[in-house]
C-alpha positions in Angstrom: -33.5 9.7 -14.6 -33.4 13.1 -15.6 -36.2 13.7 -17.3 -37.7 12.1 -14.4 -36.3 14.4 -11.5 -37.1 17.2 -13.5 -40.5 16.2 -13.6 -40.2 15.7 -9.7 -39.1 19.0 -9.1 -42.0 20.5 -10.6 -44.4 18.2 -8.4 -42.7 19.5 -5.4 -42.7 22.6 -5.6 -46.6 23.0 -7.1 -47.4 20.9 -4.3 -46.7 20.3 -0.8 -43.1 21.4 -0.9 -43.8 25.1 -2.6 -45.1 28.5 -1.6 -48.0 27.1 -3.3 -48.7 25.0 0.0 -49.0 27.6 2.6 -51.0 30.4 0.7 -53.3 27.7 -0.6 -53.7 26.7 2.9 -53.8 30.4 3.9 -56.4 31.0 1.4 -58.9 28.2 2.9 -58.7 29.8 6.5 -56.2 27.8 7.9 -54.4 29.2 11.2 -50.3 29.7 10.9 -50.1 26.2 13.9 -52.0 24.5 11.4 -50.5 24.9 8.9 -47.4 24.1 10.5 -49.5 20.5 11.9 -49.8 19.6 8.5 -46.9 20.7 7.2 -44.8 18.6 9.8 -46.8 15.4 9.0 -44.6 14.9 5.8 -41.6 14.4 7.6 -42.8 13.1 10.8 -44.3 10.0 9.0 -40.8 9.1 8.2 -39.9 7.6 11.8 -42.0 4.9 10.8 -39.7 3.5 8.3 -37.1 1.5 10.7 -40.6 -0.5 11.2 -41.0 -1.6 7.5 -36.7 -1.6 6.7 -36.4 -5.1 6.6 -39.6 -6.1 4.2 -38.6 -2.6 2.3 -35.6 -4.9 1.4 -36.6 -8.1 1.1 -39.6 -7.0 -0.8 -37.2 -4.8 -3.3 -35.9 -1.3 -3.3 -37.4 -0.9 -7.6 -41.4 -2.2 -6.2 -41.8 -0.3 -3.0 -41.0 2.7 -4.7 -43.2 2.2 -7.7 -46.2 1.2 -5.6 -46.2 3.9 -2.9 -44.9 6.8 -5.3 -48.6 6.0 -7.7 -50.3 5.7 -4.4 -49.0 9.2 -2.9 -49.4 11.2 -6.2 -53.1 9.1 -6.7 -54.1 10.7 -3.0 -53.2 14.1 -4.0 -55.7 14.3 -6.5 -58.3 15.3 -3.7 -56.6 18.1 -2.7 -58.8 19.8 -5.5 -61.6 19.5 -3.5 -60.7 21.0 -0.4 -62.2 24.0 -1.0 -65.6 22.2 -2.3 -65.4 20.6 1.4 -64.7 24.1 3.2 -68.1 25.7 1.4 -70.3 22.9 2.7 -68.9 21.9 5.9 -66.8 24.9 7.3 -62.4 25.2 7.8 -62.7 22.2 10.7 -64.1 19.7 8.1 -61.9 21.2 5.4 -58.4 20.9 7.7 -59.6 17.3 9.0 -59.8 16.2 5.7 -56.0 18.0 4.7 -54.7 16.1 7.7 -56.2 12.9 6.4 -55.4 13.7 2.8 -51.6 14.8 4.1 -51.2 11.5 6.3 -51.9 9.1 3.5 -49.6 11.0 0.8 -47.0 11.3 3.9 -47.0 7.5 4.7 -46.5 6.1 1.0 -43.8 8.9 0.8 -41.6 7.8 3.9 -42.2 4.4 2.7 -41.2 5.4 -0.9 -37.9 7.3 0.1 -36.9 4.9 2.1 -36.4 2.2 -0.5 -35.4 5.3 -3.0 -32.0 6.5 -1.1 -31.1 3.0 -1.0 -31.8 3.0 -4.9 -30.3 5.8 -5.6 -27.3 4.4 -3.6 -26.9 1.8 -6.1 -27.3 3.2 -9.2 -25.0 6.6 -8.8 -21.4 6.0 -8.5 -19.7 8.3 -6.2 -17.4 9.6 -8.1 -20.1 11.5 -10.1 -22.7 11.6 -7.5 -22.0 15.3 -6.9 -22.2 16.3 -11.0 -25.7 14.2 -11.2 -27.1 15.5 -8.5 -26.1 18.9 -10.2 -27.5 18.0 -13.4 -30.7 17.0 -11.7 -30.7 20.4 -9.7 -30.1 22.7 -13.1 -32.9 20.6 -15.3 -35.4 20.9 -12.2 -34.5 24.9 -11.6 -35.1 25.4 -15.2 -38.2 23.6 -15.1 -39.2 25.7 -11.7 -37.8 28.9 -12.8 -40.5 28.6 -15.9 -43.3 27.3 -14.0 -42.9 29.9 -11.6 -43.1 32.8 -13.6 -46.1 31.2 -15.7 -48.0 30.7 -12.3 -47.0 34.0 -10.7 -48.9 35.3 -14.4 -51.1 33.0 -13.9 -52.1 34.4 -10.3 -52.4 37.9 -11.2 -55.1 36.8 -13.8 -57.1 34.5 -12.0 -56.3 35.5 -8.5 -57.7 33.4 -5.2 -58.7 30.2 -5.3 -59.3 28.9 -9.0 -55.7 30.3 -9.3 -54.3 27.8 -7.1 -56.2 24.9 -7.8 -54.7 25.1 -11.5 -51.2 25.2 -10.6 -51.9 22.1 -8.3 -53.7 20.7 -11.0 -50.0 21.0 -13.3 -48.1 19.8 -10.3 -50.1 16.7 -10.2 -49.7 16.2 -13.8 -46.0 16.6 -13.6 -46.1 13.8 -10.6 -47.5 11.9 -12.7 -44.6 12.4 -15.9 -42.1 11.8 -13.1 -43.8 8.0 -12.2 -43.7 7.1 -16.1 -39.7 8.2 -16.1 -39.3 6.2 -12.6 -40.3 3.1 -14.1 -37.6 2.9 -16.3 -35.1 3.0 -13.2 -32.5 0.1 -13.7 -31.7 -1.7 -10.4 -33.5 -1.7 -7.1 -33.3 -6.0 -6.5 -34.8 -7.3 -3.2 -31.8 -7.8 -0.8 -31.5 -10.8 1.2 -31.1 -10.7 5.2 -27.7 -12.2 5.3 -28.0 -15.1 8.1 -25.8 -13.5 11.4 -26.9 -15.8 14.3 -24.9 -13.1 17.2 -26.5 -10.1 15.4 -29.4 -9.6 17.4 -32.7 -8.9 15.9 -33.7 -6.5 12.9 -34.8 -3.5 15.3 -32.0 -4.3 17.7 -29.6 -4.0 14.4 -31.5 -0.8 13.5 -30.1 0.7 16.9 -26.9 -0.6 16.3 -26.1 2.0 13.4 -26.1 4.6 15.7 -22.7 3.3 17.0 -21.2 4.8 14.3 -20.0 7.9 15.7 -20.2 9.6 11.8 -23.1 8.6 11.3 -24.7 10.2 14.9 -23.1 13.0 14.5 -24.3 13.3 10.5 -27.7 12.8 11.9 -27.3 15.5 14.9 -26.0 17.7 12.5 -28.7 17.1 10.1 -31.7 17.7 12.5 -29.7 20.7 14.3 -30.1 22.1 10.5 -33.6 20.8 10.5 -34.9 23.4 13.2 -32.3 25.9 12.6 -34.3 25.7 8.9 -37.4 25.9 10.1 -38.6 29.5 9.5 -38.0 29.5 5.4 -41.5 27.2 5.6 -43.7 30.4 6.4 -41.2 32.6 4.1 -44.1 33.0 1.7 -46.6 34.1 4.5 -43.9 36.9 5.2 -43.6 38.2 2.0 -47.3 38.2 1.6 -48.0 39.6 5.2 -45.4 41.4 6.2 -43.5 42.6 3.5 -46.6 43.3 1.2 -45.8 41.4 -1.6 -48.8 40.1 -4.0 -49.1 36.2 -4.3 -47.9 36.2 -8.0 -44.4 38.4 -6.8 -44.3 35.4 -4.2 -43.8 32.7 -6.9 -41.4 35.6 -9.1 -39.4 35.4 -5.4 -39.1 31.6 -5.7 -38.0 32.2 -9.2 -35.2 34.2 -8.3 -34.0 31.4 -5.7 -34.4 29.1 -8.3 -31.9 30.9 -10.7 -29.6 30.9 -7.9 -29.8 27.3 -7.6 -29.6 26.5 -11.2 -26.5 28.5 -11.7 -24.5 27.1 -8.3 -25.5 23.6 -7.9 -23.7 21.9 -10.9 -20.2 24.1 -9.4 -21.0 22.6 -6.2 -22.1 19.3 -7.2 -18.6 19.8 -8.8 -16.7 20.5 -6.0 -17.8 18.1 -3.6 -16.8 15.2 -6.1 -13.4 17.0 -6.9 -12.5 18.2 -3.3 -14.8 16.2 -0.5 -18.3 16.8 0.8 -17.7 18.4 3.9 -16.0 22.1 3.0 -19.1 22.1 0.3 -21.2 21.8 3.3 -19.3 24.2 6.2 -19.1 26.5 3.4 -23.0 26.3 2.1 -23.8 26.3 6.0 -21.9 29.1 7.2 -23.3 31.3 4.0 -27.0 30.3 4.7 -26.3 31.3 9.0 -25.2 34.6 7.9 -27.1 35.4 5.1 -30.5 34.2 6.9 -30.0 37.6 9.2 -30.1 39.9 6.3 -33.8 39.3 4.9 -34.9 41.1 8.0 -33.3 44.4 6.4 -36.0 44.1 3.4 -37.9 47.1 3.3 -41.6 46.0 3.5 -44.2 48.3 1.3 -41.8 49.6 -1.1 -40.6 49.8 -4.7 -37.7 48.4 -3.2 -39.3 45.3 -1.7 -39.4 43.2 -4.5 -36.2 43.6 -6.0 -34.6 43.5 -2.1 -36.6 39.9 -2.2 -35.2 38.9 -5.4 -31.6 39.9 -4.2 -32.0 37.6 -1.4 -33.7 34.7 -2.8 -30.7 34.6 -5.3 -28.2 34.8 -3.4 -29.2 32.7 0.2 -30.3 30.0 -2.4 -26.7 29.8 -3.9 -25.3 28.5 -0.5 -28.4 26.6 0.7 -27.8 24.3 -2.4 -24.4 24.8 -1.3 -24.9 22.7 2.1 -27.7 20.8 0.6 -25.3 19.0 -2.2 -22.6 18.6 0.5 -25.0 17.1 3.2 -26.6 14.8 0.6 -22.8 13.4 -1.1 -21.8 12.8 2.5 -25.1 10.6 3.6 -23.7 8.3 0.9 -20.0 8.7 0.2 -19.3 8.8 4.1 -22.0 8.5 6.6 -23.5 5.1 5.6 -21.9 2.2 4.8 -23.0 0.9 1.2 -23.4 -2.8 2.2 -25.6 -1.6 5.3 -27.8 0.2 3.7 -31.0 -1.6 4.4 -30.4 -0.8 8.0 -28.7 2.8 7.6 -31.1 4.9 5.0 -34.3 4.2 7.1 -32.8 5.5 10.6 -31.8 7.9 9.0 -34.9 9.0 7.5 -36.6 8.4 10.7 -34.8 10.6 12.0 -35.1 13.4 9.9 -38.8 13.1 9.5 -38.6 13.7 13.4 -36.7 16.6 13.0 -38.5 17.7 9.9 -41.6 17.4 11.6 -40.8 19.1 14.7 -39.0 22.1 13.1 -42.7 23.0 11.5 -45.0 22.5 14.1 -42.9 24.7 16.6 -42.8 27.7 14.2 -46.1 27.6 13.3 -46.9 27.9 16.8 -44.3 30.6 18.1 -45.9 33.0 14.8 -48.9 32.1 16.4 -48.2 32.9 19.6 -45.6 35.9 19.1 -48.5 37.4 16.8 -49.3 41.2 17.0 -45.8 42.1 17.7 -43.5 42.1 20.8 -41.7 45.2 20.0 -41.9 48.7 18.5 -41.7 48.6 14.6 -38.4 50.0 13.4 -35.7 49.4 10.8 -36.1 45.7 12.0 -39.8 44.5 12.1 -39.5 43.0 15.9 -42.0 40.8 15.8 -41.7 37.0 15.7 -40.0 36.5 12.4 -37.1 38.7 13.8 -37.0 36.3 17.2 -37.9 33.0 15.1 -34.7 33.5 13.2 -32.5 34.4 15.7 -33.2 31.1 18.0 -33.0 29.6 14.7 -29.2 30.9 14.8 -28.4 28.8 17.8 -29.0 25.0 16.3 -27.2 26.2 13.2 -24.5 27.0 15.1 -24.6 23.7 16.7 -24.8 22.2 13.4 -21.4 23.9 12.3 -19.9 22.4 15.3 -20.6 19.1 14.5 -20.1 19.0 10.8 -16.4 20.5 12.0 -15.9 17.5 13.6 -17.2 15.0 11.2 -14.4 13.3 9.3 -13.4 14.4 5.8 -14.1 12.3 3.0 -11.8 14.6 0.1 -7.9 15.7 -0.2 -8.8 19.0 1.0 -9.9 20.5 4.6 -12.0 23.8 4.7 -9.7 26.3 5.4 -7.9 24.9 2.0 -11.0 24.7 -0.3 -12.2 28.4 1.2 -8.9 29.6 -0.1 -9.3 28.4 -3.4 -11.9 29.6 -3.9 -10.6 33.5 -3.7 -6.9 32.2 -5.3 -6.2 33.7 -8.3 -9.6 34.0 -10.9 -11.8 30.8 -10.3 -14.2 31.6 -13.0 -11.8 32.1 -15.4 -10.4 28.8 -14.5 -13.7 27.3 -14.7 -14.6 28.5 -17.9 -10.9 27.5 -19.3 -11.7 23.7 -18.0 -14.7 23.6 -19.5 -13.1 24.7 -23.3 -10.0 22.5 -22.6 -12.7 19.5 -22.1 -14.6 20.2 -25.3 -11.4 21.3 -27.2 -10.8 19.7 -30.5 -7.6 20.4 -32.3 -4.2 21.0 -30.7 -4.9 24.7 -31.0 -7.9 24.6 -28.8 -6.4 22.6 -26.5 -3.2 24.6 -26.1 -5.1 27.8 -26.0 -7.5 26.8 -23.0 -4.0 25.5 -21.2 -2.4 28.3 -21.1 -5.4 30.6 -19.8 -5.8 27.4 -16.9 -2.6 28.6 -15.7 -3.0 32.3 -16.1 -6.2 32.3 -14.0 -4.0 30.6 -11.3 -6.5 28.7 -9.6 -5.8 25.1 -8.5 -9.5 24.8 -9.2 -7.9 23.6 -13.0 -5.4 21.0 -11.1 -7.0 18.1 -12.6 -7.6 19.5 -16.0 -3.8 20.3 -16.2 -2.6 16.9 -14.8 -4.9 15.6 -17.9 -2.7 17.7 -20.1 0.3 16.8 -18.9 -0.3 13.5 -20.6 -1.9 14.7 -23.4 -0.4 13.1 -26.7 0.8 16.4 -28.0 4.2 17.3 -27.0 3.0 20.9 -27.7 0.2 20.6 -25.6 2.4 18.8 -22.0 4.5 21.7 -23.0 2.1 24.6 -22.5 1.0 22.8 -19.4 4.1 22.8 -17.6 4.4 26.2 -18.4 0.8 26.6 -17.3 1.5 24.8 -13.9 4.7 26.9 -13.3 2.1 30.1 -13.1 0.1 28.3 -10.4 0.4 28.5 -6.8 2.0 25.7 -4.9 -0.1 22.2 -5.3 1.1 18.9 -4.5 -0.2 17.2 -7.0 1.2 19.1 -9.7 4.9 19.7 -8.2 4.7 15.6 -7.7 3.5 15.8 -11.6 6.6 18.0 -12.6 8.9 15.8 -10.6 8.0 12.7 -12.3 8.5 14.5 -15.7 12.2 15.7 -14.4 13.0 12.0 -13.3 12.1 11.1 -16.6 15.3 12.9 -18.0 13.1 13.3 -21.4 15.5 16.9 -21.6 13.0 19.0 -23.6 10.3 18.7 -20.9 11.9 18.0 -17.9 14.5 21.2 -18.4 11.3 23.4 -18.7 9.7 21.2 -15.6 12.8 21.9 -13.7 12.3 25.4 -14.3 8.9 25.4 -13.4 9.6 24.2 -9.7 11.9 26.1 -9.4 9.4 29.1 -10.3 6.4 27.9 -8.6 8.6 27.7 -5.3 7.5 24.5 -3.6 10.4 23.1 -1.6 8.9 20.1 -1.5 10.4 19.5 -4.9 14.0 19.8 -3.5 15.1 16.0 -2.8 13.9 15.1 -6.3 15.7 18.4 -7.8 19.1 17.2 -5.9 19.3 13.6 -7.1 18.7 14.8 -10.6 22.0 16.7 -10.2 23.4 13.9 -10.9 21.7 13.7 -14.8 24.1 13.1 -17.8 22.5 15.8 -19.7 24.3 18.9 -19.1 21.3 21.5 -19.8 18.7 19.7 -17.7 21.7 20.2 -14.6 22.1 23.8 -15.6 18.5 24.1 -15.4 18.1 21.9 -12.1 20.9 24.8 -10.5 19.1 27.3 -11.0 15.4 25.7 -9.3 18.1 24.7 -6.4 19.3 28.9 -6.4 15.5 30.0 -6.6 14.5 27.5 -4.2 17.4 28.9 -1.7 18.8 25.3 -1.0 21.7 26.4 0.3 22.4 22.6 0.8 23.2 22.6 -2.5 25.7 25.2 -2.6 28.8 23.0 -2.4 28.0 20.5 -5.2 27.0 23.0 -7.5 30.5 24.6 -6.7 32.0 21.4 -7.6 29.9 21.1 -10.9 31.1 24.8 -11.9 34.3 24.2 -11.4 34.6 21.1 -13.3 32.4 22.2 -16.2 34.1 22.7 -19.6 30.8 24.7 -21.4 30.6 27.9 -20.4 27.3 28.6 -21.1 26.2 25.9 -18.4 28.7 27.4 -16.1 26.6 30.6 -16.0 23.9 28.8 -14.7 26.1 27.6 -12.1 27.3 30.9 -11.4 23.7 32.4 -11.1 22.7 29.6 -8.8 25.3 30.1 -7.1 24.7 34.2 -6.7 21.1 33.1 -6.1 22.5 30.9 -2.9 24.5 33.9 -1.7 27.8 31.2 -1.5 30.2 34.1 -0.7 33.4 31.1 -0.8 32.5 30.9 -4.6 33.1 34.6 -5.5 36.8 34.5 -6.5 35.7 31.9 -9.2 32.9 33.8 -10.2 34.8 37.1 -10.6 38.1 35.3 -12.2 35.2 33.7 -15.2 33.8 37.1 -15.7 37.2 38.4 -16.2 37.7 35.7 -18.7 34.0 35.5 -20.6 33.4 37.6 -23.5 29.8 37.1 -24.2 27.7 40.0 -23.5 24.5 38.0 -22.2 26.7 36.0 -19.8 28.8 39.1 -18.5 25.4 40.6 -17.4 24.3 37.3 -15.6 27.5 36.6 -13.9 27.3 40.3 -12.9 24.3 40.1 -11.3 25.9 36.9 -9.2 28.5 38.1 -8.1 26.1 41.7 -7.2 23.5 39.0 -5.4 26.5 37.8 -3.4 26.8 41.1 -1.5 23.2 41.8 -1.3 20.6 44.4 -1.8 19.9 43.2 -5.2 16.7 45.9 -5.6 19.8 48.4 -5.6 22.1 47.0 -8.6 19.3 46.6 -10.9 17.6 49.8 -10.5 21.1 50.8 -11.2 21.6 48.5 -13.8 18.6 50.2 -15.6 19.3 53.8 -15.1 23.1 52.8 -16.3 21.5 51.0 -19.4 20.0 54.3 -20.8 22.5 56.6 -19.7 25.7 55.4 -18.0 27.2 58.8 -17.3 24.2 60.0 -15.6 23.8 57.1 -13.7 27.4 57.3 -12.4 27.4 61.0 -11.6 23.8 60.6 -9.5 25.6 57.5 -7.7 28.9 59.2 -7.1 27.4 62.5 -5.7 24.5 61.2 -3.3 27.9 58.6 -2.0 30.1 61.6 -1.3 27.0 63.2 0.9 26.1 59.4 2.1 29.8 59.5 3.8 29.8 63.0 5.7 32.8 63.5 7.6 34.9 61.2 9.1 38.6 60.0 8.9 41.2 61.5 6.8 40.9 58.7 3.9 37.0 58.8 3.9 37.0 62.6 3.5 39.5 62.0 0.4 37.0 59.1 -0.8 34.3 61.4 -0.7 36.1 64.5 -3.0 38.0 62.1 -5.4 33.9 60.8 -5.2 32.8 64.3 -6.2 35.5 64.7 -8.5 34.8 61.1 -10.6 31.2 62.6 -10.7 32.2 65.9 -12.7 34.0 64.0 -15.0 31.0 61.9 -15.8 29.0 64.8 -15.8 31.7 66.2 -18.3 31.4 63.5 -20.8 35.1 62.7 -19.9 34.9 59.0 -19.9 38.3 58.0 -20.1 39.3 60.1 -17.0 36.1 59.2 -15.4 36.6 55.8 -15.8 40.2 56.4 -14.1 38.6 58.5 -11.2 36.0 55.3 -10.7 39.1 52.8 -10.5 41.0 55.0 -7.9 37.6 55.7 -5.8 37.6 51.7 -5.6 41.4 51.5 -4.6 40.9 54.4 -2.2 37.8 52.5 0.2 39.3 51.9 3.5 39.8 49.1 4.4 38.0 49.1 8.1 34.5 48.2 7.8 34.0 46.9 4.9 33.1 43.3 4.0 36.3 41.4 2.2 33.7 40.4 -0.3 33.1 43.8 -1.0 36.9 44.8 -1.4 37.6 41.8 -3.5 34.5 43.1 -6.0 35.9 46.4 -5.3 39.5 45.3 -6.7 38.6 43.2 -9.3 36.3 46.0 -10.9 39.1 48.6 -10.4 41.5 46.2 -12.7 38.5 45.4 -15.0 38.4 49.3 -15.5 41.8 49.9 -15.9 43.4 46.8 -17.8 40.9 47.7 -20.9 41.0 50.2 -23.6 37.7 49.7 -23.8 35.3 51.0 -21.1 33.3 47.8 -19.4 29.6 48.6 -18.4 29.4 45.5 -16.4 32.7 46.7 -14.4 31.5 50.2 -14.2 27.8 49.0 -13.0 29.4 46.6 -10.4 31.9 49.4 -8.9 29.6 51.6 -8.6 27.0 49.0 -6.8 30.1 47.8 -4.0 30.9 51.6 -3.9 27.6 52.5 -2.0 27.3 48.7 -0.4 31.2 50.1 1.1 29.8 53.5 1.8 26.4 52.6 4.3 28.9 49.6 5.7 31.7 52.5 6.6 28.6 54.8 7.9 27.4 51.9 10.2 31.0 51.2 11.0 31.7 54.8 12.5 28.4 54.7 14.6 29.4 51.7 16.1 32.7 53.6 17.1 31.0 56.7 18.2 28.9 54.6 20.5 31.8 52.4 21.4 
């Protein structure tokens, strides 16, 4: 099948369905309405199939296609002698002979795509529809890309009309590969009516269909797109006309557009399988509305034309495949029912051949008519390609309406896709799925794990959910480290629950952490019932998600659990989940185990507790720091800016802020033993209106800390210091309220 639609690709586009079709038409002297006549015969010729639907099936899907594809590519063959006609009998003779030549190849084409969507319906599963039909798209764009470039060479050698009758000659020949690789198609059985005596008869069921309210609304959209389309078929006789480009730098501009397609479509194809069709396709559409407006800002007859052209083909191509993979996975994921089919594809291909067809013939004749230019030349060439395009604007916008309110058919809506897709570094995540799939050893697969969750892109959601149950422990560990750097995503926080209900402790303590770090409170039922888990680490880790998640629910039952906890090393867990919860009721525990603990790590943790407990946490650690590489300095800058921080006030706030001063010399003078003194009266001498009772019993427990030890106690110090200035802005707010009062 590849090899075939590769094959395909190249028919189309050095056919009918290239720039090759409207400069070879051009070239024989045909006006822009006729070329648009013949042009909208391909697609009008498919209203006929609703007529021939039911002995399409009954006759088999595999046979009509075979015998109308060799007819249609058979017909084509006297397109070589068009211009042969045109030298003996004049343009009239030559264009009635197109439109004969046209109608037969667009007749045994409806009749052949209407038995091939059913087909292909058969033969792809959905759930890789979108990543085939990317495939497809990269091996055909490669295959275009090349032939492009060796027929734009070709054109500049042999320009006119031998030119063009040689690459039709290789597109024919490439028709022809793709009916040897059709033949091998598996499937494609004749399908028997099934007897329904109430159903009415075939046509009457063919009407029916449009009942479906997705399915009309898929086909309104589709048509609105149709004529909102309709200018890119006289692209070529822009560039060529109006923006001076030379035939061959037509086919380098399809080229470019190509290379856009070949390096979106298999992402896209991607995506729509992964995440749904339709935000593939309100995405691709709304990119191709906006982007269509900005080919009128090519500068025509310059050295800049080309390249400008190029620009735009690459990139307008990246979201027309864009809406073009999303329309085409939601025709047969969503819009038509699988067991109907026979009675589904060929409305639906009538009725874009009607649309298909009209779009054409209309802009062909508003260039016609709108030629010579209805406005001064300027930046923007007013003339009818500037007023073709912006009707065009108006049934794309109708388009984006009714795709909007087309039903989904993924996990994810628009506005959720849209912002993955500027979430953290989605190439990098792309590239790391793509090594984690083709990893071999434990190494490789570790490696390409770990940069899924640094690129933080839920893009890698499924790839990490794979490594989850990877058989390496190594490997589910790195992913649940991986997942904890990711933004919040169902499916992996109902992933890392599963593992923390598992009570396997290695993994599930490091899954608890993760919720806990990734933030979801979703999480939080399933992190309160494993409170109750008889392993004493994975509940130490489980109180600290609860205090990151801010469950203050929690509060009392981890007050319970540190109070009844003989380890103390769990119990500083409980103490910073605790701090973390701001569950003032616990600080007389909190304060009572720091005077009691002895471990240096643990004094800092249950410091910073009891410090979160009050508040203004940005404060203690930037004074934690500055105390960490010089605690004297630290102390004096504190004291001194407190002593101005407290102006003038009551008797006992104007002795706070001198013994203040005074503490500050001392630390200044490298006294630490009367320093330490000062520090410990400063904290006696607070008033005691005002100020929090949280902050006097932090105040009071420092001040003994300080002065029940021979041994000067940073963590006291650090803490004093901290409730100090907390005490000094709540006795500055305390006198304004006074003043005012």
């Amino acid at each position: 099948m590849f090899f075939a639609e590769t094959a395909s690709a190249v028919f189309s586009t050095f056919t009918l369905f290239g720039p090759i079709a409207p400069l070879y038409f051009n070239e024989l002297g045909f006006s822009k309405s006729s070329i648009g006549l013949v042009l909208s015969l391909l697609p009008f010729f498919g209203m006929i199939t609703p007529f021939f639907a039911g002995w399409i099936a009954r006759t088999g899907f595999r046979f009509v296609c075979r015998l109308f594809y060799s007819i249609r590519k058979t017909v084509l063959i006297l397109f070589l002698l068009l211009p042969w006609v045109a030298r003996n009998w004049g343009v009239d003779a030559a264009f009635a002979a197109t439109v004969a030549i046209v109608g037969v190849f667009a007749f045994s084409r409806a009749m052949a795509e209407a038995a091939v969507y059913s087909w292909t319906q058969e033969i792809i599963p959905d759930s890789v529809r979108g990543k085939a039909a990317g495939i497809m798209t990269i091996l055909g764009a490669l295959a275009i890309i090349a032939g492009s470039v060796a027929a734009g060479a070709w054109l500049k050698a042999a320009p006119g009309m031998n030119g063009y009758l040689a690459i039709l000659a290789v597109g024919l020949l490439a028709g022809f590969v793709y009916l040897f690789g059709m033949f091998h198609y598996p499937g494609g059985a004749p399908v028997a009516r099934p007897a329904a005596p109430h159903a009415g008869s075939f046509p009457a069921q063919l009407l029916s269909v449009f009942r479906d309210r997705t399915f009309a609304g898929y086909i309104l959209a589709m048509a609105m797109i149709s004529l909102g389309c309709c200018y890119w078929v006289f692209f070529p006789l822009y560039l060529k006309g109006t923006l001076g480009l030379k035939s061959e730098q037509v086919f380098l501009f399809d080229a470019f557009g190509y290379a856009g397609i070949l390096f979106s479509c298999f992402f896209w194809g991607w995506c729509a399988d992964r995440f749904g069709s339709k935000p593939v396709l309100l995405v691709g559409l709304w990119g191709w509305t906006i982007g269509a407006l900005f080919w009128l800002l090519i500068p025509a007859n310059s050295a800049w034309t080309l390249p400008a052209a190029c620009a735009f083909a690459l990139v307008i191509k990246v979201f027309s495949i864009g809406y073009a993979t999303g329309m085409n996975r939601y025709l047969f994921v969503r819009a038509v029912p699988p067991e109907k089919r026979h009675l589904f594809m060929p409305v639906f291909y009538a009725a874009s051949g009607l649309a298909g067809g009209i779009a054409p013939m209309l802009a062909g004749y508003f260039l016609d008519r709108a030629a010579g230019g209805l406005f001064p030349a300027g930046l923007l060439r007013m003339d009818g390609y500037l007023l073709l395009v912006a009707l065009c604007t108006i049934p794309l916008l109708i388009a984006l309406r009714v795709v909007h309110r087309l039903p989904y058919d993924g996990p994810l809506k628009t506005r959720e896709f849209l912002g993955m897709m500027v979430q953290g570094h989605p190439l990098l995540a792309i590239a790391s799925m793509i090594r984690f799939r083709y990893a071999g050893g434990e190494s490789g697969r570790i490696a390409s794990t770990e940069r899924m969750g640094s690129a933080r892109s839920s893009f890698s959601a499924d790839e990490l959910l794979d490594a989850l149950s990877d058989p390496s422990f190594n490997v589910r560990y790195e992913a649940v480290v991986a997942i904890s750097r990711m933004p919040p995503n169902g499916k992996l926080t109902a992933a890392l629950v599963d593992i923390v209900r598992r009570k396997v402790p290695e993994l599930s303590m490091t899954a608890a952490w993760a919720l806990g770090r990734i933030g979801d409170r979703s999480a939080l039922p399933a992190l309160r019932e494993a409170m109750g888990s008889e392993y004493a680490l994975l509940r130490a880790r489980i109180a600290r998600s609860l205090g990151t998640l801010n469950d203050r629910e929690s509060a009392p039952r981890i007050l319970l659990a540190f109070r009844s906890e003989p380890c103390d090393g769990v119990r500083v867990a409980y103490a910073t989940a605790l701090g973390s919860l701001k569950a003032v009721e616990a600080l007389p525990e909190l304060l009572a185990f720091l005077r009691r603990t002895s471990d240096p790590v643990a004094r800092g943790e249950v410091t910073l507790a009891v410090a979160r407990m009050l508040g203004g946490e940005h404060r203690f650690t930037r004074l934690w720091a500055a105390a960490r590489t010089d605690l004297g300095s630290a102390c004096a800058e504190t004291l001194g800016g407190l002593g101005d921080r407290l102006g003038d006030g009551t008797p006992e706030i104007l002795a706070l802020r001198d013994m203040a001063r005074e503490c500050a010399e001392a630390w200044m003078a490298g006294d630490t033993a009367r320093a330490a003194a000062l520090l410990a009266a400063c904290a006696r001498a607070v008033p005691e209106d005002g100020v929090s009772a949280a902050c006097r019993d932090v105040l009071r427990e420092c001040a003994l800390g300080l002065e029940s030890n021979g041994v000067l106690q940073r963590n006291y110090a650090v803490l004093l210091l901290f409730a100090l200035v907390l005490a000094g802005v709540e006795i500055r707010q305390h006198l304004r309220l006074l003043k005012r009062a």
